[in-house]
SEPAVO-588153 format. One record per residue (C-alpha): residue number from 1; y, x, z. Coordinates in nm, 2 decimals. Example, Ala and Ser with C-alpha at 12.3 -4.5 7.8 and 13.67 -1.06 7.14 Angstrom:
BEGIN
[1 [-0.45 1.23 0.78]]
[2 [-0.11 1.37 0.71]]
REM end
This chain:
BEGIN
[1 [2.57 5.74 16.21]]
[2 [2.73 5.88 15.89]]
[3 [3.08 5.92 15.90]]
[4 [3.34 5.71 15.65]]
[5 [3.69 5.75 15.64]]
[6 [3.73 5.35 15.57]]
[7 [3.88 5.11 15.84]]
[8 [3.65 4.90 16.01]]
[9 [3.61 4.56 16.04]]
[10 [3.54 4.32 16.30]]
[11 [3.17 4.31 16.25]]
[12 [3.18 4.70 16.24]]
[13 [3.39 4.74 16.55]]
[14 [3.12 4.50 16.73]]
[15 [2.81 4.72 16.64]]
[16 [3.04 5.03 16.71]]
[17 [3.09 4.89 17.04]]
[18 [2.76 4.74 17.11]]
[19 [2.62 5.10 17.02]]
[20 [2.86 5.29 17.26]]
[21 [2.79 5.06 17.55]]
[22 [2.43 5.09 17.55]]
[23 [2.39 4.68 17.42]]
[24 [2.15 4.79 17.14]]
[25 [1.99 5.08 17.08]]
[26 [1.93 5.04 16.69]]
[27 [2.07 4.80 16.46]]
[28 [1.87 4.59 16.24]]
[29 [2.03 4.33 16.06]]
[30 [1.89 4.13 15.76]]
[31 [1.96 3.93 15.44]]
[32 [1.77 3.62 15.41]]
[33 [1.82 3.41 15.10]]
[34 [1.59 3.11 14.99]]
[35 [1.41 3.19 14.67]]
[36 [1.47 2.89 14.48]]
[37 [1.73 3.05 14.26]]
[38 [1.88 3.38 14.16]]
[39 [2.11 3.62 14.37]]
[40 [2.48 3.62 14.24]]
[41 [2.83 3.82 14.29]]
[42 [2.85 3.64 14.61]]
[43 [2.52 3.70 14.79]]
[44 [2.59 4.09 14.62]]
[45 [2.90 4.12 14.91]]
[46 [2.64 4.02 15.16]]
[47 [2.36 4.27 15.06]]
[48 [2.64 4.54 15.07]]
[49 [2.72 4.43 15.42]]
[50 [2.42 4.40 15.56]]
[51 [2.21 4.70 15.40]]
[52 [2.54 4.93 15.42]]
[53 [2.63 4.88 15.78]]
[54 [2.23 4.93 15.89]]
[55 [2.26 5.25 15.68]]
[56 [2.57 5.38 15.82]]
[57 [2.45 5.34 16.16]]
[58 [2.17 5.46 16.09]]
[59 [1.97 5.12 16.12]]
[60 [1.74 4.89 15.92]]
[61 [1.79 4.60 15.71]]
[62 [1.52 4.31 15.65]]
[63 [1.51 4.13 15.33]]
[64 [1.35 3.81 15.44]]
[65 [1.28 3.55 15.19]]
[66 [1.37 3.20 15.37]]
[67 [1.06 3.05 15.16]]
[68 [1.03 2.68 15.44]]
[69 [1.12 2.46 15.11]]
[70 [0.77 2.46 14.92]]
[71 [0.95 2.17 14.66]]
[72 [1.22 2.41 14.56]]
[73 [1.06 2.79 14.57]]
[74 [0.92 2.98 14.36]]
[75 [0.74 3.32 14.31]]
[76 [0.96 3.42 14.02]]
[77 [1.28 3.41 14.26]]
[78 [1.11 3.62 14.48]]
[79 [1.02 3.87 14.23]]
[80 [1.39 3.87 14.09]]
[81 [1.56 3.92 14.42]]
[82 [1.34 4.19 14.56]]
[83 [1.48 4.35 14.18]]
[84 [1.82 4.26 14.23]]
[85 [1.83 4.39 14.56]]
[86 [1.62 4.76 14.43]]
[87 [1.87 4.75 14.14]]
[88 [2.18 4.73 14.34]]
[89 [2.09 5.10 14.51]]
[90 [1.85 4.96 14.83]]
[91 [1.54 5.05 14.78]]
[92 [1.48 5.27 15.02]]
[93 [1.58 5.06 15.29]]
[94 [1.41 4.71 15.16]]
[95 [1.17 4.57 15.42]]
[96 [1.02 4.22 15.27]]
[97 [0.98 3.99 15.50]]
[98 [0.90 3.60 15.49]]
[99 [0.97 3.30 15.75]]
[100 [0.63 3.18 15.65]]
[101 [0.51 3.51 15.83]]
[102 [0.60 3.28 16.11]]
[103 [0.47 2.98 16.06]]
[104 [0.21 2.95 16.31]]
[105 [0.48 3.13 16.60]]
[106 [0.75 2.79 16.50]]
[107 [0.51 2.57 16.55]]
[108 [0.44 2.68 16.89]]
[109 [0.78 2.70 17.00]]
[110 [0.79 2.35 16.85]]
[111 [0.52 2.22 17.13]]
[112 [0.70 2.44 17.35]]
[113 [1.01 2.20 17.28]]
[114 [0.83 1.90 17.29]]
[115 [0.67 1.97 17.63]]
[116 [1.00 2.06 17.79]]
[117 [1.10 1.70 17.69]]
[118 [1.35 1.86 17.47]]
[119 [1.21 1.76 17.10]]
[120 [1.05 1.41 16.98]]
[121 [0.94 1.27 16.70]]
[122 [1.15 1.03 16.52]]
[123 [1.04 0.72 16.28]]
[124 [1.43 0.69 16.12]]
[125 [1.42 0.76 15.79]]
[126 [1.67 0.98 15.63]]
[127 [1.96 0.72 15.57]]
[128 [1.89 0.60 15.89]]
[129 [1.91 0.92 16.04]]
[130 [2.29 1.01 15.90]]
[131 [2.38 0.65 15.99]]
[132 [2.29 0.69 16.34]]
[133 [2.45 1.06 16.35]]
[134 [2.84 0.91 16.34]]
[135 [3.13 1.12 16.20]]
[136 [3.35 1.36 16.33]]
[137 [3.58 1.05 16.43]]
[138 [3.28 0.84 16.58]]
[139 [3.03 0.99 16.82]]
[140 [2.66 0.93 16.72]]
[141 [2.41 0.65 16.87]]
[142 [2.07 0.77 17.03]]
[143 [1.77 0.70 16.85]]
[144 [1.52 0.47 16.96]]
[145 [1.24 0.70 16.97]]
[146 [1.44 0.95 17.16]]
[147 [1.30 0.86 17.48]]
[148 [0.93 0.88 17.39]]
[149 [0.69 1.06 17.65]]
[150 [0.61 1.39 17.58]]
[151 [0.20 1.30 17.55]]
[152 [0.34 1.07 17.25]]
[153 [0.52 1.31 17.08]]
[154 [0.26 1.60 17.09]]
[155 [0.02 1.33 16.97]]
[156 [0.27 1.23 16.71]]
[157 [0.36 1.60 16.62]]
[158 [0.00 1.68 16.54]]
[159 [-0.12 1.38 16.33]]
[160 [0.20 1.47 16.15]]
[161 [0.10 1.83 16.11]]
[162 [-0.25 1.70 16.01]]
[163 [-0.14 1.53 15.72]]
[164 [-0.21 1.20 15.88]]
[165 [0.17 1.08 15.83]]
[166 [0.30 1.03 15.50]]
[167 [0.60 1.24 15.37]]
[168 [0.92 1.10 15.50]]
[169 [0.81 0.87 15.79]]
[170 [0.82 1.09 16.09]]
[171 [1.06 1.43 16.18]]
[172 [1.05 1.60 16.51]]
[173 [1.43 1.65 16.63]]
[174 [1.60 1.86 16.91]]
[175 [1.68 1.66 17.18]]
[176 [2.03 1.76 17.23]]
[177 [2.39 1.56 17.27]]
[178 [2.43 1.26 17.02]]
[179 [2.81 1.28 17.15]]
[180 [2.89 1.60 17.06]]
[181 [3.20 1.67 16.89]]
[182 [2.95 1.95 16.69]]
[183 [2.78 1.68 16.42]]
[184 [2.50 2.00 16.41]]
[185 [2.42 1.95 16.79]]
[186 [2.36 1.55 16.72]]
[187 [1.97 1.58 16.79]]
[188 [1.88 1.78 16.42]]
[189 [1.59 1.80 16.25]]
[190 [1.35 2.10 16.30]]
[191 [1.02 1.95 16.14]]
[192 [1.00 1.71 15.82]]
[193 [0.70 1.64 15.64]]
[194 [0.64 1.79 15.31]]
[195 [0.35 1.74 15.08]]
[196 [0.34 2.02 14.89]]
[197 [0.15 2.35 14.81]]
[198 [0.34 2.65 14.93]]
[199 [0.37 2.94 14.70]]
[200 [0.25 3.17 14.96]]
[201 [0.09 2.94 15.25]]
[202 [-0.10 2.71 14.97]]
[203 [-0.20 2.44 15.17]]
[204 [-0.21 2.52 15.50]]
[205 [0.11 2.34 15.60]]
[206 [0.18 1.98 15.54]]
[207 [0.48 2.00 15.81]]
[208 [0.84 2.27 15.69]]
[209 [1.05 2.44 15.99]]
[210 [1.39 2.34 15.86]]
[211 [1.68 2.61 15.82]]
[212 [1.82 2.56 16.16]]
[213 [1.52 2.58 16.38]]
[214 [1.36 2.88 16.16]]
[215 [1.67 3.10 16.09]]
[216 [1.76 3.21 16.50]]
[217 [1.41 3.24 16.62]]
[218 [1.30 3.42 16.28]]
[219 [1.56 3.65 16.36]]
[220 [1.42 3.71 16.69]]
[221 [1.15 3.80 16.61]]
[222 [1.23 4.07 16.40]]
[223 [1.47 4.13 16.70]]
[224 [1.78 4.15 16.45]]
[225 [2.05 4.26 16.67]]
[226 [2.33 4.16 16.40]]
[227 [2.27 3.80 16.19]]
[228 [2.58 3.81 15.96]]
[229 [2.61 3.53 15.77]]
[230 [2.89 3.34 15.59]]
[231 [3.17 3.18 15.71]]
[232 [3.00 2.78 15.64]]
[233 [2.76 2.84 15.93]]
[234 [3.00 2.91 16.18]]
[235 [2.93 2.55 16.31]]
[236 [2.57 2.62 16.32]]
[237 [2.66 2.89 16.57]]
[238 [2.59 2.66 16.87]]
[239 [2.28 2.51 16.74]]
[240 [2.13 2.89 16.67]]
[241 [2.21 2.97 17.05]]
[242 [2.05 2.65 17.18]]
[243 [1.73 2.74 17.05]]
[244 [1.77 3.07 17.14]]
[245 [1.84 2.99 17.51]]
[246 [1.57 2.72 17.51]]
[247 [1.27 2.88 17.36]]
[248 [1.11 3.17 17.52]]
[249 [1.20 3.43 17.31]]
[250 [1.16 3.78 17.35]]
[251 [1.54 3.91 17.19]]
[252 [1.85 3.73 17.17]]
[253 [2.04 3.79 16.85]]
[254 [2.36 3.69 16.78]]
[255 [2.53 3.55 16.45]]
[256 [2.89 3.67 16.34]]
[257 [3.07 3.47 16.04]]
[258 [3.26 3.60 15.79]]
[259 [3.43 3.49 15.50]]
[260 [3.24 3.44 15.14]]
[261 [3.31 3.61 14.83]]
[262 [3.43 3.37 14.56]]
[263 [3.59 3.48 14.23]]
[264 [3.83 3.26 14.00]]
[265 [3.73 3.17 13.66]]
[266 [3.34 3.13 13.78]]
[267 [3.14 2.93 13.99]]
[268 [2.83 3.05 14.26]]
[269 [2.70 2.71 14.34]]
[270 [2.31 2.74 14.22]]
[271 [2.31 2.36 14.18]]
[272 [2.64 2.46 13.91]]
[273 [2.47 2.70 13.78]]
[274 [2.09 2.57 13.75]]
[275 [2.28 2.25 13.55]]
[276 [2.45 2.54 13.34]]
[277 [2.11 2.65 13.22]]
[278 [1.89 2.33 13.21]]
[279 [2.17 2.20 13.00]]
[280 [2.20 2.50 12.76]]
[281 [2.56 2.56 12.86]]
[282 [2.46 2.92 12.90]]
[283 [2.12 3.11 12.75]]
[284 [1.95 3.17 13.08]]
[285 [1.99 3.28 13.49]]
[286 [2.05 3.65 13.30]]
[287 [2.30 3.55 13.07]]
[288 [2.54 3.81 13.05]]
[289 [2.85 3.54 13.11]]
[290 [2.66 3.42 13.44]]
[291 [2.81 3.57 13.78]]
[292 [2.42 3.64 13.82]]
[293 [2.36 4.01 13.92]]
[294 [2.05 3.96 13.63]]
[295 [2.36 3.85 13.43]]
[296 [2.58 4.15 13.53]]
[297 [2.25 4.35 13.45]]
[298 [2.19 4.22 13.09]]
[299 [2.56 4.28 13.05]]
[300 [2.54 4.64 13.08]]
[301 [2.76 4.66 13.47]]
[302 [2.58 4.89 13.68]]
[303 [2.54 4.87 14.03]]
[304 [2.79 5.14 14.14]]
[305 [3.05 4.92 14.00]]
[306 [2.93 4.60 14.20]]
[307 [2.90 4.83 14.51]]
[308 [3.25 4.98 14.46]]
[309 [3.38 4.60 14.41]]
[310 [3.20 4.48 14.75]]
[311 [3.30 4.75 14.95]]
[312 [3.71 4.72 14.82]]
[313 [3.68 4.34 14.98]]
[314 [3.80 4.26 15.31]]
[315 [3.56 4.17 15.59]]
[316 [3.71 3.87 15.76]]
[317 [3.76 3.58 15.91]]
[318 [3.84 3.35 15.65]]
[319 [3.76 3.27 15.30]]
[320 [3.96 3.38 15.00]]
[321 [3.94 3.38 14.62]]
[322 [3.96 3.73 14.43]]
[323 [4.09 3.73 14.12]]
[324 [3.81 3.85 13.89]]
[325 [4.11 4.10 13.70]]
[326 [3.98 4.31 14.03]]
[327 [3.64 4.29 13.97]]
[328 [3.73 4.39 13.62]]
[329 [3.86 4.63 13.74]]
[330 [3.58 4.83 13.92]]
[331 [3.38 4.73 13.62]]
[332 [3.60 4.96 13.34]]
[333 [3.63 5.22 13.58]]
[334 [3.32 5.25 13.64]]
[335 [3.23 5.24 13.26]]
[336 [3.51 5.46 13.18]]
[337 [3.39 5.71 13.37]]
[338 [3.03 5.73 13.34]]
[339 [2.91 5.55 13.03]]
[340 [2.79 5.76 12.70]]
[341 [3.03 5.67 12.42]]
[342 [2.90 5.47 12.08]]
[343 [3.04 5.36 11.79]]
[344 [3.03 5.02 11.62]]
[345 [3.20 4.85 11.35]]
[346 [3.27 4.45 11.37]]
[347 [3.45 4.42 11.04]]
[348 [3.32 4.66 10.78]]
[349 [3.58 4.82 10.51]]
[350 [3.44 5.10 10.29]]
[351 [3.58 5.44 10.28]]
[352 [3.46 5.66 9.99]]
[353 [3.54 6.05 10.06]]
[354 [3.67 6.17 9.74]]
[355 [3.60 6.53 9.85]]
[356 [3.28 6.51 10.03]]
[357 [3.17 6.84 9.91]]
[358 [3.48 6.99 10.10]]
[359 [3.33 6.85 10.45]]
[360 [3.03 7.11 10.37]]
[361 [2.78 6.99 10.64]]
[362 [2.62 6.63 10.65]]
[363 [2.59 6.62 11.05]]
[364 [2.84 6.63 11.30]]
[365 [2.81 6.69 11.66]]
[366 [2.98 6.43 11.91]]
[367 [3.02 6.45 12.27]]
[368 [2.86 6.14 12.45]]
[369 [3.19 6.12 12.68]]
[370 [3.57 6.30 12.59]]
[371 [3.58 6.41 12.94]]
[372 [3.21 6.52 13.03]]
[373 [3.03 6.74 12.87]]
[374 [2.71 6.75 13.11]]
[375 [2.62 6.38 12.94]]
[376 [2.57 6.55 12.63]]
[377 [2.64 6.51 12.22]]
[378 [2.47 6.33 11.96]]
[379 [2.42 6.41 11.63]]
[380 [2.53 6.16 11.36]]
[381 [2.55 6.20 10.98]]
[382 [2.86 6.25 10.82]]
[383 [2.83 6.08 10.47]]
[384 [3.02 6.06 10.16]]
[385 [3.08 5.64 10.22]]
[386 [3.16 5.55 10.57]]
[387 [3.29 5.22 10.69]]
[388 [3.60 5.19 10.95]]
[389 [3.73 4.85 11.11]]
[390 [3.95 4.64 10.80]]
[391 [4.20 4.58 11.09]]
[392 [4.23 4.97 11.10]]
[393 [4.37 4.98 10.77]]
[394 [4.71 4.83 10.63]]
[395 [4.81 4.88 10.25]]
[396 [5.15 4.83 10.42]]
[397 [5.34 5.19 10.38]]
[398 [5.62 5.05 10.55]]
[399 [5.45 5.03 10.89]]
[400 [5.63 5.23 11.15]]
[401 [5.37 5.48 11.32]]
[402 [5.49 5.33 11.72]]
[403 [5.33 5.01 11.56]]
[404 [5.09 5.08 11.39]]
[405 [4.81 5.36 11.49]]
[406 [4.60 5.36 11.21]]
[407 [4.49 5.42 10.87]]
[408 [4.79 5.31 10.61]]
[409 [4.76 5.40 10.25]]
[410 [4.92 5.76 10.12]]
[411 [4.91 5.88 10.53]]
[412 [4.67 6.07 10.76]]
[413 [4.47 5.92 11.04]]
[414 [4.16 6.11 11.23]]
[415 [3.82 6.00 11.24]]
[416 [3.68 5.99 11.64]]
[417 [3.51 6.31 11.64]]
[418 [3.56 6.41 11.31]]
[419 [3.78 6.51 11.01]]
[420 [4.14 6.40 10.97]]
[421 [4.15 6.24 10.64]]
[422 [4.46 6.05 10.40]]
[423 [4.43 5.71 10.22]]
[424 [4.46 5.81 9.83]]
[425 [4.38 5.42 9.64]]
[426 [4.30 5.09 9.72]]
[427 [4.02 4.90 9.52]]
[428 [4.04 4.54 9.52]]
[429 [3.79 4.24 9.39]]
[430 [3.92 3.96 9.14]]
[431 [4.07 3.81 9.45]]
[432 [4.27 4.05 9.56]]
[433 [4.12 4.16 9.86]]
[434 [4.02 4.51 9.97]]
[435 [3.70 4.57 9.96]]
[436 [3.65 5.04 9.92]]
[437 [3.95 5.28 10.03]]
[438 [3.92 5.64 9.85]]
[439 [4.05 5.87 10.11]]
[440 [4.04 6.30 10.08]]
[441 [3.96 6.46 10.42]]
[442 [4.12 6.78 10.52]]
[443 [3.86 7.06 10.57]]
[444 [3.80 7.19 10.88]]
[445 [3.97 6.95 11.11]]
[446 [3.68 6.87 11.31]]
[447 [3.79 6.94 11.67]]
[448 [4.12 7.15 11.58]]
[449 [4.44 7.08 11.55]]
[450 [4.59 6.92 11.24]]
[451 [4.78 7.19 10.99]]
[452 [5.09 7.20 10.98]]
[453 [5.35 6.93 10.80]]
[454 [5.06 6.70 10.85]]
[455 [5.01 6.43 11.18]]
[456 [4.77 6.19 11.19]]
[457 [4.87 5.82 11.30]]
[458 [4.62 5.79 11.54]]
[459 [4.23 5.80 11.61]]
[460 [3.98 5.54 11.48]]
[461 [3.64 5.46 11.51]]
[462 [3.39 5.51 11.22]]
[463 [2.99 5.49 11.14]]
[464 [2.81 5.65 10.82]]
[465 [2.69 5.40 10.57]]
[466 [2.36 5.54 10.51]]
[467 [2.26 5.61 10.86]]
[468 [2.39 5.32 11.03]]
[469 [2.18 5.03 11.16]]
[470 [2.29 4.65 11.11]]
[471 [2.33 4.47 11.51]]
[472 [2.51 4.16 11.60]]
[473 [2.77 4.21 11.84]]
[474 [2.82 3.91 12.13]]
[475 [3.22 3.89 12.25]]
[476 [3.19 3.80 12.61]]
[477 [3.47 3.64 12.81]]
[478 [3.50 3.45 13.10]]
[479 [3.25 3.12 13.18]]
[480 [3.57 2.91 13.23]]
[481 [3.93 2.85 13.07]]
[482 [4.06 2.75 13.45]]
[483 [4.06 2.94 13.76]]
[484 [3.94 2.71 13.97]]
[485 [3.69 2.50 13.79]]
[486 [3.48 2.42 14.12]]
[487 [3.83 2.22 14.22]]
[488 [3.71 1.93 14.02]]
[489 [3.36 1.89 14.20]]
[490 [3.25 1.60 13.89]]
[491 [3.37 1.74 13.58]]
[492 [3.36 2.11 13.63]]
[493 [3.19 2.17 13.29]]
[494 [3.51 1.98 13.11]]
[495 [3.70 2.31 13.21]]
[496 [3.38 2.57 13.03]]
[497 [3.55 2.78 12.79]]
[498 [3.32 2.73 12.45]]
[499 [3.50 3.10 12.35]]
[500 [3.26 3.27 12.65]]
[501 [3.05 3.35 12.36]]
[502 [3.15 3.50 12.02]]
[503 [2.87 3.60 11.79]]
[504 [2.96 3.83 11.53]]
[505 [2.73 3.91 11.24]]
[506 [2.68 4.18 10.99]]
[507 [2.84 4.47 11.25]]
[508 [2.73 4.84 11.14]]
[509 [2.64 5.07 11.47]]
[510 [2.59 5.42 11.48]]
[511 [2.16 5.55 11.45]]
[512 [2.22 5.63 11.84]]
[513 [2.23 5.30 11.91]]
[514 [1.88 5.20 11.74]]
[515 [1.65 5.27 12.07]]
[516 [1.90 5.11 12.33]]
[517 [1.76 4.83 12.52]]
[518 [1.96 4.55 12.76]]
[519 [2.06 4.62 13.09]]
REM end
């Protein structure tokens, strides 16, 4: 076990205890999403979880792909989260697994059912089937196919696994308690008939396990001593255990519940989301405004960040929002502290050196980041035109310095990484607006102290003319102008913020910046 200063949660105190007393010998838990979308910040806290505590305790975690929904799944999904889960730092501890690995195993335990008169196959359709089930006022009504002898059913089961029975007329159902106060343990459905190829099965299968019967038996099988999952399946809890306790299964996991990550000013539903990119809302599952962790990716956050996010949240009991400003957070910090500096110009204004031949060298030498020097330096040309930001300049000598930082005519400012120069004259066009500042630089500035009697406003950013390369620079911002856009279920996409996107046109980036490629 690796040690970790960190307090533990309740999850972690229960596989510290169940260690120390001898209840497991390893821990294995898993991550199981359904590949019929893409992983986002949310299922992120869960692959911490569930891949950091198995590695702290010196464990294994399964990534199992819950693929027993032919209609909705999809090869690229898989592809993308076995990525997304390699990308976040788990590589080495990734063990793919698939519940249609166990196909052939739930369909036996599914006889198994039926022949201990506790399964039978049902002829409600699904309207029927939620009508009958009652409400959480009104206990439910038995079926009338619950009673059905157990040759029946098996006969029944097997035409239906034959492809005999067409999609939607027959489900096989746990025979459980139609008065249950749990709606979950109201006689669910374990087998429904789908007609369709299965990405990895083809057509082998005409019958799907559904989540409920697959997910606890799955789990023992791979004898998964931990199944965390989210807080919205603590009332499956009961439902996992009775098929546990009712099927002959060789390991008894258990499931623990705790709450979901969700941030303000985003949504995670993947219906939300999918209708976000089939309705061109955003440019794609990796668009960098998309809580995605391809989005995060193309956006240039790197997995340390998300990491050092998941592991500041609490592990608990019950859900909360977090205030993306705290994601934020870990974000610039984690930038700030690692990234290779560039510069880039949104709004080019021309500087003309007056005194080039003073700078006496045409390349200058920059350090990559202020603070570390093993990331490098770059070399980028020092030319007699340059271009600085307009908003860095002000013809305004009245400026006070506390308010203004920059470049003002007849005073000193210093280029990032280079000279320290002065504003001499403003050229203007027929309008009136600048459009070329003749500055002077003073020689021999670069990286020393300014002389004395002169002081520099402040620092600014700058490119060369001829070296630099002409990008477009997107302004991201947040997907949403509310916190809580999910709060209005219907209109959500009243509340998107049509300012998550700013394109800006005609930028000029330093020549380091010419081989970079997206996250």
């Amino acid at each position: 076990m690796k040690n970790s200063s960190k307090p533990i949660n309740f999850i972690e105190n229960k596989i510290k205890s169940d260690l120390e007393n001898g209840v497991v010998k390893r821990v294995i838990t898993r991550f199981p999403p359904e590949p019929n979308g893409f992983l986002h910040i949310g299922h992120a806290k869960s692959i911490c979880l569930n891949f950091g505590l198995a590695d702290k305790y010196g464990g294994d975690c399964n990534l199992r792909f819950d693929d027993t929904n032919p209609e909705a799944e999809d090869q690229r999904f898989v592809d993308a989260i076995i990525k997304d889960v390699e990308w976040l730092g788990f590589k080495q501890n990734i063990r793919p697994k698939y519940a249609s690995d166990y196909f052939d195993q739930l369909y036996e335990w599914a006889i198994f059912l039926i022949s201990e008169g506790k399964a039978y196959v049902c002829e409600l359709n699904a309207e029927q089937i939620r009508e009958y089930r009652g409400t959480l006022k009104l206990p439910g009504r038995n079926s009338p196919y619950r009673e059905r002898l157990v040759k029946e059913n098996l006969s029944l089961f097997e035409k239906m696994k034959n492809g005999e029975i067409s999609e939607g007329a027959m489900t096989l159902r746990a025979k459980i308690d139609m008065t249950s106060g749990n709606i979950n343990l109201r006689d669910p459905v374990m087998y429904r008939i789908k007609k369709s190829s299965h990405q990895r099965t083809g057509d082998k299968w005409c019958i799907y396990p559904s989540y409920d019967f697959a997910h606890g038996q799955e789990d023992a099988i791979e004898k998964i001593t931990h199944s965390i999952c989210t807080l919205e399946f603590a009332s499956n809890r009961p439902l996992y255990d009775w098929f546990i306790s009712n099927l002959p299964v060789h390991a008894e996991p258990k499931q623990y519940e705790f709450g979901r990550l969700n941030l303000n000013y985003t949504i995670t539903s993947k219906r939300k989301l999918k209708q976000l990119v089939d309705e061109n809302y955003v440019h794609g599952w990796d668009d960098p405004r998309m809580p995605t962790i391809s989005g995060m990716r193309r956006r240039g956050i790197s997995p340390a960040a998300i990491r050092n996010f998941c592991d500041s949240l609490a592990v608990a009991k019950t859900d909360g929002i977090v205030d993306m400003a705290q994601f934020e957070y870990f974000v610039r910090d984690d930038l700030n502290n690692n990234s290779p500096r560039a510069m880039c110009v949104f709004d080019p204004l021309r500087l003309t050196v007056v005194n080039y031949d003073d700078a006496k060298l045409d390349q200058i030498k920059i350090q990559n980041h202020p603070n570390k020097p093993d990331l490098g330096y770059r070399e980028t040309k020092f030319g007699k035109t340059l271009f600085i930001e307009k908003s860095d300049f002000s013809d305004d000598e009245t400026l006070s310095r506390k308010k203004f930082k920059r470049l003002v005519i007849n005073d000193y400012v210093r280029l990032r990484g280079s000279f320290i120069l002065r504003a001499e004259k403003i050229i203007k066009d027929e309008k009136g607006s600048i459009t070329e500042v003749l500055v002077s630089i003073i020689p021999n500035t670069i990286g020393a102290d300014a002389p004395e009697g002169i002081k520099p406003r402040g620092v600014i950013h700058w490119v060369d003319q001829d070296s630099s390369i002409d990008c477009t620079v997107n302004l991201y911002d947040r997907l949403f102008n509310v916190p809580s856009p999910d709060s209005d279920q219907d209109n959500f996409l009243q509340h998107f913020n049509t300012e998550s996107l700013i394109v800006l046109e005609g930028c000029k980036a330093e020549s380091s910046l010419q081989k970079s490629v997206p996250g």
